[in-house]
C-alpha positions in Angstrom: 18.9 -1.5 8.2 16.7 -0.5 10.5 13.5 1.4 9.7 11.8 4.2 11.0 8.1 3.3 12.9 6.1 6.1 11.2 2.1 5.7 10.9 1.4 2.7 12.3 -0.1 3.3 15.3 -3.9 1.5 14.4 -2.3 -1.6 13.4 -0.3 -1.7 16.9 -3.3 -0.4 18.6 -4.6 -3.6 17.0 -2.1 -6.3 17.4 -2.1 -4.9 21.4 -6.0 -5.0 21.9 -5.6 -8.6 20.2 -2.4 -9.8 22.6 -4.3 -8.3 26.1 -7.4 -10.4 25.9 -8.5 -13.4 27.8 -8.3 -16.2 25.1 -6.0 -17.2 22.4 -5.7 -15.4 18.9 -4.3 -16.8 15.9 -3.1 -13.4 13.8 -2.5 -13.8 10.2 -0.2 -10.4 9.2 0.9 -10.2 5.4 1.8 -7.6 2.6 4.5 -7.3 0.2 8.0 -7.4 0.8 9.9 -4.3 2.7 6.4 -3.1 3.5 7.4 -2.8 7.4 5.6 -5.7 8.9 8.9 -7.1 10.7 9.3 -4.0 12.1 5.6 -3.4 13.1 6.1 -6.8 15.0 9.2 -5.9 16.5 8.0 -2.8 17.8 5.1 -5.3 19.1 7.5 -7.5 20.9 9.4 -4.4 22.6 6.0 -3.4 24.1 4.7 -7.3 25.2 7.1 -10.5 26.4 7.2 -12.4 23.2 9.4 -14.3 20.7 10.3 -13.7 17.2 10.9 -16.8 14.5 12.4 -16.2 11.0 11.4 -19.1 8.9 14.4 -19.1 6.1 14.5 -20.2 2.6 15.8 -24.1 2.2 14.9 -27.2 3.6 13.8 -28.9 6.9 17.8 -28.2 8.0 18.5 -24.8 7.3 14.4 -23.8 9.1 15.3 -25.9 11.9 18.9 -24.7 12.1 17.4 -21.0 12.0 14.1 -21.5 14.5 16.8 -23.5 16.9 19.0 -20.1 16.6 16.2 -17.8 18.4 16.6 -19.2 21.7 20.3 -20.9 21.5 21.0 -18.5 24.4 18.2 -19.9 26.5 19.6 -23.8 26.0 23.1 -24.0 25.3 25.6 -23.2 22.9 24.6 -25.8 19.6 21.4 -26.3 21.2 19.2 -27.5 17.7 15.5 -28.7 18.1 15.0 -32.1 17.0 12.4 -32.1 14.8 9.5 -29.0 14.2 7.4 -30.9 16.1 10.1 -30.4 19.2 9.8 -26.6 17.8 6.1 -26.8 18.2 6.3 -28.1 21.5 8.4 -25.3 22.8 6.4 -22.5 21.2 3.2 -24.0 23.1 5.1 -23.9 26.4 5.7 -20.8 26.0 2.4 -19.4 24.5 0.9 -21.1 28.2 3.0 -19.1 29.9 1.8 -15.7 28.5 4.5 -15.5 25.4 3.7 -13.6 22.1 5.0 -15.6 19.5 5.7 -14.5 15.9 6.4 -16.4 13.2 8.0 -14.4 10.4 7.3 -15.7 6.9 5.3 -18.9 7.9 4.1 -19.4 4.5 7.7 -21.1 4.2 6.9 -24.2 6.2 4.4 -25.5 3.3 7.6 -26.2 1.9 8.6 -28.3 5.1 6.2 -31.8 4.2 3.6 -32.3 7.4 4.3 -28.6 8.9 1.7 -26.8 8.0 -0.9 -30.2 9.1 1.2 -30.1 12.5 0.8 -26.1 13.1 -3.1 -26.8 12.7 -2.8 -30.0 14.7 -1.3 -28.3 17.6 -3.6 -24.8 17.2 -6.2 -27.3 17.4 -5.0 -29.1 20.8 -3.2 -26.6 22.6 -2.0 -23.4 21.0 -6.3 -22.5 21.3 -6.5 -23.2 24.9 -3.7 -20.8 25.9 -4.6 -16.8 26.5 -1.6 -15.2 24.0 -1.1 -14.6 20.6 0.2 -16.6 17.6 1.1 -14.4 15.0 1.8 -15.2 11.8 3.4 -13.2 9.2 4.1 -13.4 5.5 5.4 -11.1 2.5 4.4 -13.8 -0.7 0.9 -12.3 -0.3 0.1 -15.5 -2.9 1.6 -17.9 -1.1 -0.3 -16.4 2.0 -3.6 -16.7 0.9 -2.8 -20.1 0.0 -1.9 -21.5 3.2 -3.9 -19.3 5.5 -6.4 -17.2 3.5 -8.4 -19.3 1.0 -11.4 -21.7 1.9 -9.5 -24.9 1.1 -6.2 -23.3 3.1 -4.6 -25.4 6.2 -5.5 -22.5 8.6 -8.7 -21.6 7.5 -11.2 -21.0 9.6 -8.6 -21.1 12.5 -7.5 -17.6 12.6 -8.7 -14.7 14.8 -7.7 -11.8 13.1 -6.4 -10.5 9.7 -3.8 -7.9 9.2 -2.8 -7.0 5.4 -0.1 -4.0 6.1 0.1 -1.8 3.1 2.3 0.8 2.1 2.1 4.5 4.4 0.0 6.6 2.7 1.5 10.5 1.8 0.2 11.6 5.9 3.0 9.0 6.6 5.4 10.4 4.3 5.5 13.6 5.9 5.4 12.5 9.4 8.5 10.5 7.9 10.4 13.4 6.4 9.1 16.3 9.3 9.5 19.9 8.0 9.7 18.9 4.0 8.4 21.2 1.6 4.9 20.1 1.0 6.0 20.0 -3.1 9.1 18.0 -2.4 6.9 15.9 -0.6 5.0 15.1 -3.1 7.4 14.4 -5.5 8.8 12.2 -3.1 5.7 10.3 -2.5 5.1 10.5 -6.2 8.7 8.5 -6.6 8.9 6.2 -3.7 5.3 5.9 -3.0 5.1 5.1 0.8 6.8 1.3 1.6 9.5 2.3 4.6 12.2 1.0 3.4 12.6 2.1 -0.1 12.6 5.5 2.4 14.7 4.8 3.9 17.2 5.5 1.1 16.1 8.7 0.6 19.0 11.4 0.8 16.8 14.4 2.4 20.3 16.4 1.2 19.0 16.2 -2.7 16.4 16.5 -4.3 13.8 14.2 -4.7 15.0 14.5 -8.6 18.3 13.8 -7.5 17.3 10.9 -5.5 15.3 9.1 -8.9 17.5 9.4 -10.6 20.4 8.0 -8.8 18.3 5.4 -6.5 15.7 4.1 -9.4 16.7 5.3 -12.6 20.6 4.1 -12.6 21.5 0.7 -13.2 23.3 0.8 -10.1 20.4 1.8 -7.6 19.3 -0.3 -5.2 15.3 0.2 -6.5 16.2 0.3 -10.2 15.3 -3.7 -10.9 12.5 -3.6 -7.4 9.5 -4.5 -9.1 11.4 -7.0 -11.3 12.0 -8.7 -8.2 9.1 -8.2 -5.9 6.5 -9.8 -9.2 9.8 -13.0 -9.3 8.7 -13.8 -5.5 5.1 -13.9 -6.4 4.5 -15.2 -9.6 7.0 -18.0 -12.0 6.3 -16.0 -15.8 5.8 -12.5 -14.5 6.1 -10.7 -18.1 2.7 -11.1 -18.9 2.0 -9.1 -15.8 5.3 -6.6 -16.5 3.2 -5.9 -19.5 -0.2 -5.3 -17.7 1.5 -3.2 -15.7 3.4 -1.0 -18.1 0.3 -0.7 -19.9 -2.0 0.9 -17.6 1.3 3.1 -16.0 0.9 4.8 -19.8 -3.0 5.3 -20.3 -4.4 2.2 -21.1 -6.8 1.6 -18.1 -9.8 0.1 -19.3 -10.3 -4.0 -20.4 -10.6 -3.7 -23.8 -7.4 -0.8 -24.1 -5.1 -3.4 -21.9 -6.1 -6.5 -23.8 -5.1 -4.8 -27.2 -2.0 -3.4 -25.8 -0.5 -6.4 -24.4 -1.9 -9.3 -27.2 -4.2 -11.0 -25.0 -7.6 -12.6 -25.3 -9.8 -10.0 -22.9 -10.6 -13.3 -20.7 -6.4 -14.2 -20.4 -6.3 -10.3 -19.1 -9.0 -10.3 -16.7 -7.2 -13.6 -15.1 -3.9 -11.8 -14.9 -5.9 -8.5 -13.7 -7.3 -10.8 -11.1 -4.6 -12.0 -9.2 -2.8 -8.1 -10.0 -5.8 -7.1 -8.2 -5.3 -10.1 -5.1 -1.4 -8.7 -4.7 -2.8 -5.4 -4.1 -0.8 -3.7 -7.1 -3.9 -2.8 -8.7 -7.6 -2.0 -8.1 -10.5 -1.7 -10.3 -12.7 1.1 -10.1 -15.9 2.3 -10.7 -17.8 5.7 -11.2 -19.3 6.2 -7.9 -22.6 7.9 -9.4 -23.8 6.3 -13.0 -22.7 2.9 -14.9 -19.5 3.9 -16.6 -17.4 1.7 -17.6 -14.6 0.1 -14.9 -10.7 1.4 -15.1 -7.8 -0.3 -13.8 -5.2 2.1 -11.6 -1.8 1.2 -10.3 -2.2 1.3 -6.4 1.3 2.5 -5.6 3.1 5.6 -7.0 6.6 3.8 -6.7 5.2 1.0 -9.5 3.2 3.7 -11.5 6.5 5.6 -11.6 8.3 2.8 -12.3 6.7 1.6 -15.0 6.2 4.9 -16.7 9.5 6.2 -16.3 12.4 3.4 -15.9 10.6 0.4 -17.8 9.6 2.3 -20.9 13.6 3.2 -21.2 15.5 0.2 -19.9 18.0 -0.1 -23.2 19.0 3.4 -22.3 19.2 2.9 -18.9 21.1 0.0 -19.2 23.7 1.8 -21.0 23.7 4.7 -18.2 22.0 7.2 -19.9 20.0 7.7 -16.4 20.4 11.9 -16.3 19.9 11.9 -20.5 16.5 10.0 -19.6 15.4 12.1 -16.7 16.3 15.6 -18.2 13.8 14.5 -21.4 10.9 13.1 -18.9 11.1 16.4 -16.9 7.7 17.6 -18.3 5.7 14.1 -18.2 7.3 14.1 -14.8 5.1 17.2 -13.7 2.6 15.8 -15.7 2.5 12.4 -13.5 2.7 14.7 -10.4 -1.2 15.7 -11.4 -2.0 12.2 -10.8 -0.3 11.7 -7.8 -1.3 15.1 -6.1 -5.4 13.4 -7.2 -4.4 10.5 -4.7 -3.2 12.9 -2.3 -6.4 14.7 -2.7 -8.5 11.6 -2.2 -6.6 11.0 0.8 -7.0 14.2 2.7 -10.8 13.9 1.9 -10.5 11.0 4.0 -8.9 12.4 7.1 -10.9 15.6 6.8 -14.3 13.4 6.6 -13.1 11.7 10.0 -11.9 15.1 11.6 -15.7 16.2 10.3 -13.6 19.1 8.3 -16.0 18.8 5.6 -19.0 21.0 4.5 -20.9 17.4 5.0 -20.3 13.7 6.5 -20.0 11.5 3.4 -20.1 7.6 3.9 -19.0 7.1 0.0 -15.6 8.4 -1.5 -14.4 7.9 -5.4 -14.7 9.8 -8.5 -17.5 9.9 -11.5 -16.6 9.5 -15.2 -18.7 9.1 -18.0 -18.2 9.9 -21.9 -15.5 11.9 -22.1 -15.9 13.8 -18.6 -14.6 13.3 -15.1 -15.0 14.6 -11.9 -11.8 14.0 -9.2 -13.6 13.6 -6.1 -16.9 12.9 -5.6 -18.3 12.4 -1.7 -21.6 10.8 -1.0 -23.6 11.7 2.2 -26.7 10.0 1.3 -28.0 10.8 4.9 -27.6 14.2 4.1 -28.8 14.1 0.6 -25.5 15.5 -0.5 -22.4 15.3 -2.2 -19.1 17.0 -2.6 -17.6 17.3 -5.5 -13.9 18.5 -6.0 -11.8 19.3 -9.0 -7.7 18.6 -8.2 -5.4 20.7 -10.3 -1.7 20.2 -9.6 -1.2 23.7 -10.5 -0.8 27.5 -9.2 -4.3 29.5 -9.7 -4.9 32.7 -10.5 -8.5 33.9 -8.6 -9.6 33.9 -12.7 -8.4 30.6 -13.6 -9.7 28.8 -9.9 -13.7 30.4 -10.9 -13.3 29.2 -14.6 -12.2 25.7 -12.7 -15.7 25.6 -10.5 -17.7 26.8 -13.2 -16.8 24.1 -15.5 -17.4 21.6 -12.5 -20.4 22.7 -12.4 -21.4 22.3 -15.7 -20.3 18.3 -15.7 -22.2 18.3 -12.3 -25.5 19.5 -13.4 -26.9 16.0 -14.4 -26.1 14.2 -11.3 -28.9 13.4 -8.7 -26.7 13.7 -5.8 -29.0 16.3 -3.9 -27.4 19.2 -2.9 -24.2 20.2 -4.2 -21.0 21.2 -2.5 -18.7 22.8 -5.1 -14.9 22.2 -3.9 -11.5 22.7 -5.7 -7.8 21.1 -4.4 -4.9 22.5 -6.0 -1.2 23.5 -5.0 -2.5 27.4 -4.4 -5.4 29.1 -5.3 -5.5 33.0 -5.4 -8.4 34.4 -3.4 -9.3 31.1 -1.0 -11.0 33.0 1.2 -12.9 35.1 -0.6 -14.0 31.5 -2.7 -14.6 30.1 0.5 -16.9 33.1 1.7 -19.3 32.3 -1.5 -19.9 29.1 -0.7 -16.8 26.9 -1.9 -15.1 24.2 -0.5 -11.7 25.4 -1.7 -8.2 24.2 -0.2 -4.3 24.4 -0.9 -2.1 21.9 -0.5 -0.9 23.8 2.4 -4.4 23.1 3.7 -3.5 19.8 3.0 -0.9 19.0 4.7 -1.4 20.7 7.8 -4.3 18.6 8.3 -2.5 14.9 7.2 0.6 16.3 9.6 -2.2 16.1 12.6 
């Protein structure tokens, strides 16, 4: 399958910059499975003279067999190297003579005894003294920081240049599906989150309904067991994690509320949060004003909807009640959207803040909580001495109902030593934008929204 290159145009930007100077760079490039990292390197390769490895699962035979495969054509028909060492030796030839080379799941070869020790050996004596570009890439992001990553790791300290690709954000989803709705969008981001190639099986004929439940929810779609699989790679007993997960997809974000969900000893959760948090599923957050306590969020929509809408009902799926399921989540689904369309929110902040399409320059984004009130988006300029802060309401608003919204922000807001306050509100439509805007708001539709992300 191939996939689409959407939205990657910093990381190539990158990877170019890196594979145009005058001395050697070892590139470490990783992030979970079907993220698009072959095809980022690929597209690399189309741009630069370069070589592309695929280190396979199996033994010294079978990565041999594979690594000999990529340049049969340039030997002879059966041509095999030898040993890696004979691999090595050809890859440094080449590297001297200006080749890119990639190396496609390295983190492999610690199963290959010595390889790892030989890479750095040959770094070390020759691969350094060369002007290209070693790239390494990996999907077990575990395994990766492992080998390459950690203090005690065989590459440490050797590489140049870090990549972690993660998945397109929603600006990428619409340059993906060009001339969407802006709601379908979101409900498609809201499903599929951004990771190209579970895209790629979008049918832009259906809905994006349509497309969960036949792609996710049925036992039959090719997404319906994905996260199953992806935590299998990374981890041997994922359940514990399955649980962590499920638990803060339904509510349960903070320590104490996850531990008592899932049965475990608060220190056994914040291990398993840990390494949740090192596989970039999860982050931990904090109140960007104040000392509330921290919350845990799922980092990608696909897993939160995932976990809140195919794990909670597996016996039922199972049994292919997939359209009985969907038709009685239809109004937690719209529910879900609100948090979804907050992350969209949060995102657009960011772009306008670069664009300087903001009331101020902030330096800070997050959100405030504390007790039992919240505020979406909160933006620090502490150069300014001022902060935006900006209620998100997946919803249609009346002019009445958009002023109740900003009063009420208000309110929660008039504690905060932020300076001066910018007042703003982010919702699907508001009645009477302009005339908010005019006294003084910072007001915007998701129309607003998108127009800016599609630039």
């Amino acid at each position: 399958m191939i996939v689409r290159f959407v939205d990657r145009r910093e990381e190539l930007e990158l990877l170019e910059r890196l594979c145009s100077g005058d001395r050697a760079h070892l590139v470490v490039v990783y992030g979970r499975r079907r993220v698009g990292k072959t095809r980022l390197l690929l597209e690399l390769l189309r741009r630069r003279r370069g070589l592309y490895f695929y280190v396979p699962r199996g033994g010294p035979e079978t990565i041999l067999e594979e690594l000999s495969r990529s340049v049969e054509r340039e030997f002879f028909k059966g041509f095999r190297f030898a040993s890696f060492h004979a691999f090595l030796e050809y890859i440094a030839s080449r590297m001297e003579q200006g080749f890119v080379v990639v190396i496609d799941e390295f983190q492999r070869l610690a199963e290959v005894e010595g390889a790892l020790s030989l890479l750095q050996r040959f770094w070390d004596e020759r691969l350094s003294r060369t002007r290209s570009a070693l790239i390494l890439a990996g999907s077990a992001v575990g395994a990766v920081v492992r080998v390459a990553l950690r203090g005690d790791a065989p590459l440490y300290g050797r590489r140049t240049a870090v990549l972690k690709l993660e998945p397109l954000g929603f600006a990428g989803v619409l340059e993906w599906f060009e001339g969407l709705d802006p709601v379908e969008a979101v409900k498609l981001y809201g499903i599929f989150g951004g990771t190209p190639a579970y895209l790629e099986l979008v049918d832009e004929r259906k809905s994006p309904e349509e497309n969960a439940v036949e792609l996710v929810l049925s036992r039959r779609g090719p997404l319906h067991e994905e996260p199953v699989y992806l935590l299998m790679e990374e981890l041997r007993a994922p359940a514990r994690y399955m649980d962590i997960l499920g638990a803060i997809a339904q509510g349960r974000t903070t320590l104490s509320e996850i531990a008592s969900a899932t049965g475990l000893r608060r220190e056994n959760a914040t291990t398993y949060l840990s390494y949740l948090e090192l596989l970039g599923l999860i982050e931990r957050e904090r109140p960007l004003l104040g000392r509330g306590r921290a919350r845990y969020t799922l980092r990608d929509p696909f897993f939160a909807f995932w976990f809140r809408f195919v794990w909670p009902h597996a016996g039922a799926l199972e049994a292919g009640l997939e359209r009985e399921v969907w038709a009685s989540e239809a109004e937690s689904f719209n529910a879900y959207l609100g948090w979804v369309f907050e992350r969209v929110a949060r995102e657009f902040v960011a772009h306008a803040a670069k664009a300087g399409e903001l009331p101020l320059k902030p330096s800070a984004l997050g959100s405030w909580w504390s007790g039992g009130e919240e505020i979406d988006i909160v933006a620090l300029s502490p150069r300014e001495g001022a902060a935006l802060l900006a209620e998100v309401k997946w919803s249609d608003l009346s002019y009445r109902e958009a002023r109740r919204v900003l009063e009420r922000l208000a309110e929660k807001a008039a504690g905060l030593s932020v300076g001066e306050k910018v007042y703003g509100l982010i919702a699907r439509s508001v009645e009477g934008k302009g005339e908010l805007r005019r006294a003084g708001y910072a007001v915007y539709e998701l129309s607003d929204v998108c127009a800016l992300l599609r630039r």
